[in-house]
N, C-alpha and C positions, 0 to 999 in steps of 0.2 A: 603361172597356172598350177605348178604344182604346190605352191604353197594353199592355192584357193581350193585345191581337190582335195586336200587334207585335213580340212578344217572346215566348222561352218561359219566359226565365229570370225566376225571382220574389224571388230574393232574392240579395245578394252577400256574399260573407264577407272582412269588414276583416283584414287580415294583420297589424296593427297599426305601431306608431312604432318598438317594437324588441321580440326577443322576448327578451334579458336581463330579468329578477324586478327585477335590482339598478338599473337605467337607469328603469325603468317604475317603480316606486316613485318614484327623485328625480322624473325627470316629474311622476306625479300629484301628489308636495308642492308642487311650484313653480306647476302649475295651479291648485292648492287657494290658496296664497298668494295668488296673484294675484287667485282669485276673493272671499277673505276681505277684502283691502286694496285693491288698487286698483281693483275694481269699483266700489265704496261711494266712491268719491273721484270715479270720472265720473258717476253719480247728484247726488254737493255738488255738481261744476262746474253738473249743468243747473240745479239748487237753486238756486242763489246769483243766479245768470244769470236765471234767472225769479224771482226774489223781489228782487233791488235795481233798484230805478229808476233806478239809477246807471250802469247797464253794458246801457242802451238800444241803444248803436252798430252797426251792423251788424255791425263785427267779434264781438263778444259773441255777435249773435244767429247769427252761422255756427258760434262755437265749441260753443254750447251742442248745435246741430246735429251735430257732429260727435263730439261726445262720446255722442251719441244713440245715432244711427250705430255710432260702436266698439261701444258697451254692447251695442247689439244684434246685432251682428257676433260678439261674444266668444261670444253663447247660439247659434249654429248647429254647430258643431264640439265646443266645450270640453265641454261638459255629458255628450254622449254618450262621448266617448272618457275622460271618470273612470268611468263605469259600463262602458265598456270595460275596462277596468283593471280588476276585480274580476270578471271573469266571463271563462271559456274561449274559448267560442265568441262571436265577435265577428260576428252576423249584420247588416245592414241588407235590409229589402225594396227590390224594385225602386221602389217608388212612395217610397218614403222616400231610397230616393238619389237622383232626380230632385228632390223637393222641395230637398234640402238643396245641392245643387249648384245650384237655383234662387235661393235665397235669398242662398247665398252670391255668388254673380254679382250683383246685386238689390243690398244692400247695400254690398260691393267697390265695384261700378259708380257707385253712386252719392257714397262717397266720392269717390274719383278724379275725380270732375267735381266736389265740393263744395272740394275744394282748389284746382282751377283756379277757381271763383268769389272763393274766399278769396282767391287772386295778384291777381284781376282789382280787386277792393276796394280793396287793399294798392295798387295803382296809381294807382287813381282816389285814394286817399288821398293820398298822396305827393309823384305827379306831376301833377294838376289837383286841387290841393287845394279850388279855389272853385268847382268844379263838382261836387266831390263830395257832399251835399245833396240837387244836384237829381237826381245820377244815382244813388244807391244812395238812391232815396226808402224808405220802407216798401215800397209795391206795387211796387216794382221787386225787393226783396231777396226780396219772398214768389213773385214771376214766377222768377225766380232757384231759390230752392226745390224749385219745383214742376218745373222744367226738369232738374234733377239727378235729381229722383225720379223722372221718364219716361224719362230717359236711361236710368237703372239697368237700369229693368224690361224697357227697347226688349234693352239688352243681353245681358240673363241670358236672355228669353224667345226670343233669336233663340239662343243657347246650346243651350235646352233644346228646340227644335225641329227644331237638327240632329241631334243624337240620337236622340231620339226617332222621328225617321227609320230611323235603325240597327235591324240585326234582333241580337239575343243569345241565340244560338240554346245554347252550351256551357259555354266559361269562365268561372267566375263568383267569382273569387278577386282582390280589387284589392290591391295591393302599397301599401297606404297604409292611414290611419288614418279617413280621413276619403272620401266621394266627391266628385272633380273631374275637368276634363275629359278632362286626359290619361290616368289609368287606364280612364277610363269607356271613352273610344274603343277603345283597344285591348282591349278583350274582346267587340267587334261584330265579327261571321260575315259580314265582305266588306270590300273592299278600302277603309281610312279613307284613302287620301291628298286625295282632293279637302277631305274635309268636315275634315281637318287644317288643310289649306290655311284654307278659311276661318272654322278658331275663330284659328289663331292671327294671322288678320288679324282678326278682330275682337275681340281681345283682347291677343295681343301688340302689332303694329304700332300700333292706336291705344294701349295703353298708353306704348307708349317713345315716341309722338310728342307725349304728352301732358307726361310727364317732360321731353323737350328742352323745350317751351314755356316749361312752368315754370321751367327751371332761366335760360332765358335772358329770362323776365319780369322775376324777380329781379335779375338781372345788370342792366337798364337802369333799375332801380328802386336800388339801390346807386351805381350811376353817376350818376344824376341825384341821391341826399343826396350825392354827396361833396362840396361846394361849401355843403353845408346849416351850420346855426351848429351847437354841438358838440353839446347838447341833443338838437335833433331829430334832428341825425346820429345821435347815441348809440340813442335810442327805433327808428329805422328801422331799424338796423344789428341790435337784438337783435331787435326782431320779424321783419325778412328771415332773419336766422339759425335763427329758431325754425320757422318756415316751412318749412327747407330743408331741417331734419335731418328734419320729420314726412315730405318729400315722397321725401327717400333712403329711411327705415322703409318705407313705404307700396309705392314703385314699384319700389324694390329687388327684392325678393324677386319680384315679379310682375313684371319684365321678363328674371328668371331663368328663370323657369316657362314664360310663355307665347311667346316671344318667338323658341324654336328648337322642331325637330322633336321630337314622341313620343317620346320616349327615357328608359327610364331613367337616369340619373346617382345617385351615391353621396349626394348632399347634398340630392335632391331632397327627402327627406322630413324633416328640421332645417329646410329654406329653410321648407317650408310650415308646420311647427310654429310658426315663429317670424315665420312672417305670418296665420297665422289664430286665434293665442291668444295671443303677448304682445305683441305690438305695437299691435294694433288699442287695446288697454288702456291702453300705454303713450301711444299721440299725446293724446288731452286734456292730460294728466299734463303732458308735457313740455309744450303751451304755458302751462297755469295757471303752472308754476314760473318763469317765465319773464314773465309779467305781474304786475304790482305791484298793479295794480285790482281784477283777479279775487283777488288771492292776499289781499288789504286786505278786500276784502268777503266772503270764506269767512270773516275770522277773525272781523268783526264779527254775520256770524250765527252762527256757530258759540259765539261770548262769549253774545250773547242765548239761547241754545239751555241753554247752562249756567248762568246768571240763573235763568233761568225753573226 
């Protein structure tokens, strides 16, 4: 009710990703691909992850996390815009774009912190190797966990609260396929700059301040194996690498988005195609190929799977 007293408008009409026949087809194959093959591939990773007693290490149990995450990330967005694709009129209700802008902050958010836990591992790994045991105990990776999962929610809910503030009293036509913050705002009946101001400090600013961290974690965790024997040089070298291309996919596109004013631009809507449907899909992907362990123990159940 209170969202109904706050608004008059009830529903928004998605303008979609393009209105070419010929672009919207390739689109929905390449989403349909994605959703036939590599979904089913971050389901193995949690599979494999929760069924070998082998890939106990916390690293394991944040990827299997992460792979979660995406999975669930890729069903907020993708799902609805293929049954966009086949239908004229591209409506959402108000309450249905609030959810989905909820969720999508909600899980985003809590990636974004679940990669900074992952640096933080990868360190205590690395650089206090003999103290890492007692600092990534189990109860400490599950505190850990549950710390990302409130961050998330602290973040998308303070999202959806400043909106929800806004009156939408007319236009109701979003210039995107999907709802996020910066269409949403700009179709509120009064002046957005304050509450501009603070999405894109609570979304841009901590997102690029979370990226520099990251990118300069790394860097003192490369600097400290360079002295390492060739081995473990080699092992931290591919895993800091794997790291860094998921944290470019990841913060890339979302320190394009949130991180300048309201405005349309030409690419905003490829930037966010290709962070809220293939990417999220692709980061498992890219660390399993890249791990010897994980990739050793998909094929040993997946051999068992065909045994049987």
């Amino acid at each position: 009710m209170e969202i109904e007293n706050s608004t008059m408008v009830k529903e928004f009409i998605l303008l979609g990703l393009t209105q070419s026949q010929n672009i919207q087809f390739l689109v929905f194959m390449v989403i349909l691909i994605f959703y036939l093959i590599i979904l089913p591939g971050n389901f193995l990773i949690i599979l494999t992850i929760r069924l070998d007693p082998g890939l106990t290490a916390p690293l394991y149990f944040f990827l299997g996390n992460l792979a979660f995450l995406d999975a669930s990330y890729s069903f907020i967005v993708a799902p609805r815009m293929l049954l966009d694709f086949l239908s004229e009129k591209k409506v959402i209700s108000f309450r249905g774009c609030i959810a989905q802008l909820f969720f999508l902050h909600f899980l985003g958010g809590g990636e974004a912190l679940l990669l900074v836990v992952m640096a933080f591992d990868r360190y205590i790994a690395i650089c206090r190797p003999l103290h890492y045991s007692t600092v990534m105990n189990p109860r400490a990776c599950y505190a850990l966990l549950l710390a990302l999962w409130f961050g998330g929610f602290v973040h998308s809910i303070i999202q959806v609260a400043l909106i929800l503030r806004l009156p939408f009293c007319g236009p109701n036509q979003l210039d995107n396929f999907f709802c996020d913050v910066p269409q949403v705002i700009k179709l509120a009946c009064t002046d957005t700059f304050a509450v501009e101001l603070l999405m894109v400090f609570n979304s841009g600013l901590i997102t690029l301040l979370c990226f520099l961290g990251l990118l300069a974690s790394y860097a003192v965790i490369l600097c400290h194996v360079r002295g390492s024997s060739s081995e473990g040089k080699n092992k931290a070298m591919s895993t800091c690498t794997t790291h860094i291309i998921v944290i470019f996919l990841m913060f890339g596109p979302a320190i394009f988005i949130y991180t300048r004013p309201f405005r349309a631009f030409p690419a905003d809507k490829v930037v966010s195609f290709f962070h809220t449907v293939i990417f999220p899909l692709l980061n498992p992907v890219i660390y399993t190929l890249r791990n010897q362990e994980v990739k050793a123990s998909m094929k040993r159940l997946l051999s068992r799977q065909v045994v049987c």
